[in-house]
Chimera marker file (.cmm) of the C-alpha trace (Angstrom):
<marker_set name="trace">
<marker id="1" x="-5.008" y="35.488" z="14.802" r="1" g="1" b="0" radius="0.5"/>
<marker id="2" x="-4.602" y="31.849" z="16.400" r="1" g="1" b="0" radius="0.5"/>
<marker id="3" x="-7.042" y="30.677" z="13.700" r="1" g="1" b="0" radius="0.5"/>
<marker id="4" x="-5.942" y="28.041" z="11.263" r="1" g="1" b="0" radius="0.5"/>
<marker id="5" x="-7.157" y="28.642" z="7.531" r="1" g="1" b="0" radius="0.5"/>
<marker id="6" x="-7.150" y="26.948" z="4.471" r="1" g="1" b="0" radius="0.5"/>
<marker id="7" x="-4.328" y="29.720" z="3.394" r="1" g="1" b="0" radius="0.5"/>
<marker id="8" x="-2.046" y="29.284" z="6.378" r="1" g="1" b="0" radius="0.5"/>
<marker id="9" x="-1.839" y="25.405" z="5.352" r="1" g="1" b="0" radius="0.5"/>
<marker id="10" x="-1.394" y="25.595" z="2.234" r="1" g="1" b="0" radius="0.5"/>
<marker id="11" x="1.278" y="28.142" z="2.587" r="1" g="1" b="0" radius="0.5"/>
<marker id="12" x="2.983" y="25.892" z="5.039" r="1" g="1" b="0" radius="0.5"/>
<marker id="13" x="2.637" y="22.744" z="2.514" r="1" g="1" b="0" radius="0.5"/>
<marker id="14" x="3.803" y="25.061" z="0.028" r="1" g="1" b="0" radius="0.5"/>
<marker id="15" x="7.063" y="25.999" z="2.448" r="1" g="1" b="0" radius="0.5"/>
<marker id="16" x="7.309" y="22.461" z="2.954" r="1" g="1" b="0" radius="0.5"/>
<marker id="17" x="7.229" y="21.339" z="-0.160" r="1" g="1" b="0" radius="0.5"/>
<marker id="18" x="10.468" y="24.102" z="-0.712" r="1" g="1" b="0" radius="0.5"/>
<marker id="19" x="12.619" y="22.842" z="2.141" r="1" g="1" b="0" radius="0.5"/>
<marker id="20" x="12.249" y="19.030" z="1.461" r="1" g="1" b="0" radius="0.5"/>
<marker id="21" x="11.343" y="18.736" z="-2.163" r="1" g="1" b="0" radius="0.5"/>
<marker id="22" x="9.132" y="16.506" z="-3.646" r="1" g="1" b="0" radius="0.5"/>
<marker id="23" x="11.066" y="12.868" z="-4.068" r="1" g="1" b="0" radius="0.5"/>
<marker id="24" x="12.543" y="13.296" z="-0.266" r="1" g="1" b="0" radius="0.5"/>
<marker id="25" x="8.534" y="13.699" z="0.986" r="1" g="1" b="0" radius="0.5"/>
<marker id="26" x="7.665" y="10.938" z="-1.374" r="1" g="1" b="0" radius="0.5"/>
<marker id="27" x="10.628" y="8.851" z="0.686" r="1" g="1" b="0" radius="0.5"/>
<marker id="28" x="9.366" y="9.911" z="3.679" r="1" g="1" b="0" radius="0.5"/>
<marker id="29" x="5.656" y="9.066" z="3.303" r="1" g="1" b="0" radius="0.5"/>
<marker id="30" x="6.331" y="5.954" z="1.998" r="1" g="1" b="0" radius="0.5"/>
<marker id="31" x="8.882" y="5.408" z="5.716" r="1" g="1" b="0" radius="0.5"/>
<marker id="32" x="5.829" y="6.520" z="7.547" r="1" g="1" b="0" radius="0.5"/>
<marker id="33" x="3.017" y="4.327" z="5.690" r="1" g="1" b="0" radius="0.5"/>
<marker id="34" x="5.556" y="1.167" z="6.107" r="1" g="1" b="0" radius="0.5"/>
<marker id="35" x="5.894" y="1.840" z="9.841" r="1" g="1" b="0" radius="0.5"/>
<marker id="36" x="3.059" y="2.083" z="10.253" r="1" g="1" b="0" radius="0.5"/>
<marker id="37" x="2.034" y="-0.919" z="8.408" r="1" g="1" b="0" radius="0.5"/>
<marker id="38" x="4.259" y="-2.869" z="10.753" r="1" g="1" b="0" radius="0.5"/>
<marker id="39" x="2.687" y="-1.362" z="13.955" r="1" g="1" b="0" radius="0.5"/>
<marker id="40" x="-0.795" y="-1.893" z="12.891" r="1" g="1" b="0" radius="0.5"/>
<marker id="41" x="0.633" y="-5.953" z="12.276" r="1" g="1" b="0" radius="0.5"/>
<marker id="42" x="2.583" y="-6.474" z="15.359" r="1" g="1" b="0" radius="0.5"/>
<marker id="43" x="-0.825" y="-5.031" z="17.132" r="1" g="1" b="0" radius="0.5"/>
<marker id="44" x="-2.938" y="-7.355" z="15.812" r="1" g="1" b="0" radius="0.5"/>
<marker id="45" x="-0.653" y="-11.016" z="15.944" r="1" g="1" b="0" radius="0.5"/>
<marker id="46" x="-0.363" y="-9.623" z="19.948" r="1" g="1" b="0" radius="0.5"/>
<marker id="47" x="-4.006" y="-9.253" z="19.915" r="1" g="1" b="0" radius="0.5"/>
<marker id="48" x="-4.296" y="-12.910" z="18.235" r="1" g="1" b="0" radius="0.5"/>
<marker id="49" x="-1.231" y="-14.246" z="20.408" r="1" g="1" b="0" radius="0.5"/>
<marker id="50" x="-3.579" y="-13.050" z="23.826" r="1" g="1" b="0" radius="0.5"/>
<marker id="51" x="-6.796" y="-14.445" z="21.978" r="1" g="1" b="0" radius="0.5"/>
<marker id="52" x="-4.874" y="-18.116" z="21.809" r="1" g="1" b="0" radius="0.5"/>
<marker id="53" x="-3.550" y="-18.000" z="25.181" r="1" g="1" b="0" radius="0.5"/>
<marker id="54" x="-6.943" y="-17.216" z="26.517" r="1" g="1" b="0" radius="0.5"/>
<marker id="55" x="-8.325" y="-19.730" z="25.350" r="1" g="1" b="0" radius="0.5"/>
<marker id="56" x="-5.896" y="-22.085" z="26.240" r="1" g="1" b="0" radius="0.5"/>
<marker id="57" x="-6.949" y="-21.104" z="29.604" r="1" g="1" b="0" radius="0.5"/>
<marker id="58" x="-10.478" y="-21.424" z="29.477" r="1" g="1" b="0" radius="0.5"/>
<marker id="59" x="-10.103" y="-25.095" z="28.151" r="1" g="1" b="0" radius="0.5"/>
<marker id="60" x="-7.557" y="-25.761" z="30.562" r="1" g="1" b="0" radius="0.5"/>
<marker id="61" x="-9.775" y="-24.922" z="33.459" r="1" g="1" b="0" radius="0.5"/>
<marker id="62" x="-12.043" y="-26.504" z="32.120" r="1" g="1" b="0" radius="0.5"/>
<marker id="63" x="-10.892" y="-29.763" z="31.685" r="1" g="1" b="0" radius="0.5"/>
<marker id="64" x="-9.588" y="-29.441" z="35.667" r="1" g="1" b="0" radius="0.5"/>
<marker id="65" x="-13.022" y="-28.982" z="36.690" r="1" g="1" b="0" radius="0.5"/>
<marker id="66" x="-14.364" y="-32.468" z="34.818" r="1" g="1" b="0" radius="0.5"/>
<link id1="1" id2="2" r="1" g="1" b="0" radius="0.2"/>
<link id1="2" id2="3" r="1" g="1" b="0" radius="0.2"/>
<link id1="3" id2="4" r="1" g="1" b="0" radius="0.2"/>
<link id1="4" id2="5" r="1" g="1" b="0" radius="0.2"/>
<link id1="5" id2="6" r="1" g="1" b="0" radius="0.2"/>
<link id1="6" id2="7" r="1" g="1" b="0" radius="0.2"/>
<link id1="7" id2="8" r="1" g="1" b="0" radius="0.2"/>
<link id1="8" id2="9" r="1" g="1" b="0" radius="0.2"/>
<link id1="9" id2="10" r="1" g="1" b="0" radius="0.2"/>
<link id1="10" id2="11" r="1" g="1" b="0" radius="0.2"/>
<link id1="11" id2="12" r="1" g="1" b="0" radius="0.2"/>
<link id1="12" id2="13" r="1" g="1" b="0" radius="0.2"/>
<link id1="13" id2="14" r="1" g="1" b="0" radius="0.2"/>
<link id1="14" id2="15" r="1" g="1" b="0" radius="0.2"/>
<link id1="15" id2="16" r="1" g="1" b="0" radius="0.2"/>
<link id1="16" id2="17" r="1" g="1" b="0" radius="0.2"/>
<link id1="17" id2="18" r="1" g="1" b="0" radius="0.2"/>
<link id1="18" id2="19" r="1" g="1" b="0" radius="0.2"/>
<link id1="19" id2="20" r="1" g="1" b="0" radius="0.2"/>
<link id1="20" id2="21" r="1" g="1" b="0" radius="0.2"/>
<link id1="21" id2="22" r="1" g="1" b="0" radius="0.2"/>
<link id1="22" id2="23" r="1" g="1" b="0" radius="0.2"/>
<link id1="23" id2="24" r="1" g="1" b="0" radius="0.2"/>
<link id1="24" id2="25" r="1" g="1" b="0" radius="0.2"/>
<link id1="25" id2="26" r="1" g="1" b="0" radius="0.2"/>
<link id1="26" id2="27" r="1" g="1" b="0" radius="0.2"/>
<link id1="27" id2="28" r="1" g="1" b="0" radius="0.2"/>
<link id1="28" id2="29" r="1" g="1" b="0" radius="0.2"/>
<link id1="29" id2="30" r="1" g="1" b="0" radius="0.2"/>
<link id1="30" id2="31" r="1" g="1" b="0" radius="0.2"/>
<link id1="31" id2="32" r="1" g="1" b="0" radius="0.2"/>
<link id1="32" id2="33" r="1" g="1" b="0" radius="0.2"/>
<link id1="33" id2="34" r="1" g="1" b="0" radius="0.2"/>
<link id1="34" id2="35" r="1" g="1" b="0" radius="0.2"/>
<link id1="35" id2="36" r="1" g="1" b="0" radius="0.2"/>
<link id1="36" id2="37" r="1" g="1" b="0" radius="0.2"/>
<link id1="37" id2="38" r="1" g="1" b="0" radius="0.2"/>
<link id1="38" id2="39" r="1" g="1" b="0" radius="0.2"/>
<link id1="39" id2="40" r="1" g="1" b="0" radius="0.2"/>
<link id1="40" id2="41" r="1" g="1" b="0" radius="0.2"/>
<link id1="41" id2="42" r="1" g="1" b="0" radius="0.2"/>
<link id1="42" id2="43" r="1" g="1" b="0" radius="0.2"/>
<link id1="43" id2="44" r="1" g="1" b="0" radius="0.2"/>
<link id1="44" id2="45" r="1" g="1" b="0" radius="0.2"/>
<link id1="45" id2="46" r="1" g="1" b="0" radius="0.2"/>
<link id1="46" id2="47" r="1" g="1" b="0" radius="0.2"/>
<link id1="47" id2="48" r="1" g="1" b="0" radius="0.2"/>
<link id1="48" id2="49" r="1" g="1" b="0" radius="0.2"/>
<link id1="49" id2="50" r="1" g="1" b="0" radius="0.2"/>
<link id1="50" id2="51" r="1" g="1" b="0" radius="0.2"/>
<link id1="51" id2="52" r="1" g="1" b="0" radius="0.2"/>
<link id1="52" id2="53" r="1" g="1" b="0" radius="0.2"/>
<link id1="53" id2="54" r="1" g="1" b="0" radius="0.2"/>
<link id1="54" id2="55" r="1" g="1" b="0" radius="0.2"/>
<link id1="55" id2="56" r="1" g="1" b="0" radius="0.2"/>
<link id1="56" id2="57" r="1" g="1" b="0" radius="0.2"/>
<link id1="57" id2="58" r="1" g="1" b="0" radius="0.2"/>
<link id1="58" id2="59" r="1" g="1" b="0" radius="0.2"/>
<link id1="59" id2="60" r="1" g="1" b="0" radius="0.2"/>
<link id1="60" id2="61" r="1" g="1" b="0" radius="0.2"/>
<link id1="61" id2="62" r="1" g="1" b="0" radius="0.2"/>
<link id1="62" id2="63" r="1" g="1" b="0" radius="0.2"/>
<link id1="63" id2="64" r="1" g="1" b="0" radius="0.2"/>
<link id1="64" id2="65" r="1" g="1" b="0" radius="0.2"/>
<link id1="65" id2="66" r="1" g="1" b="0" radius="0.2"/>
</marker_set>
C-alpha cells in the first residue's frame, strides 16, 4: 500500500500535467533550472572569494614571520 510504483508516478505526472498544462511546467522548469543556476554560481565565487582571502592570509603571515 505505501509502495511507490512506476504506475502511481506516472499517474501523478499525468494529473500534473492536467492541472498545470504543459507551457506553465515548461515556465516553471525553466524558473527552477535558472535558480538554480544562480545558486550553484553564487556558491562557487564564495568558495573562490574564501580561497583568495586565505591566501591572503597565509602570505601575510608569512611575510610577518621574515
Amino acid at each position: 500500500m505505501g509502495e511507490i510504483s512506476i504506475t502511481k508516478l506516472l499517474v501523478v505526472a499525468a494529473l500534473i500535467i492536467l492541472v498545470f498544462g504543459t507551457k506553465k511546467l515548461r515556465t516553471l522548469g525553466g524558473d527552477l533550472g535558472s535558480a538554480i543556476k544562480g545558486f550553484k554560481k553564487a556558491m562557487n565565487e564564495d568558495d573562490d572569494s574564501a580561497k583568495k582571502n586565505h591566501r591572503r592570509r597565509r602570505s601575510a603571515g608569512a611575510e610577518a614571520l621574515s
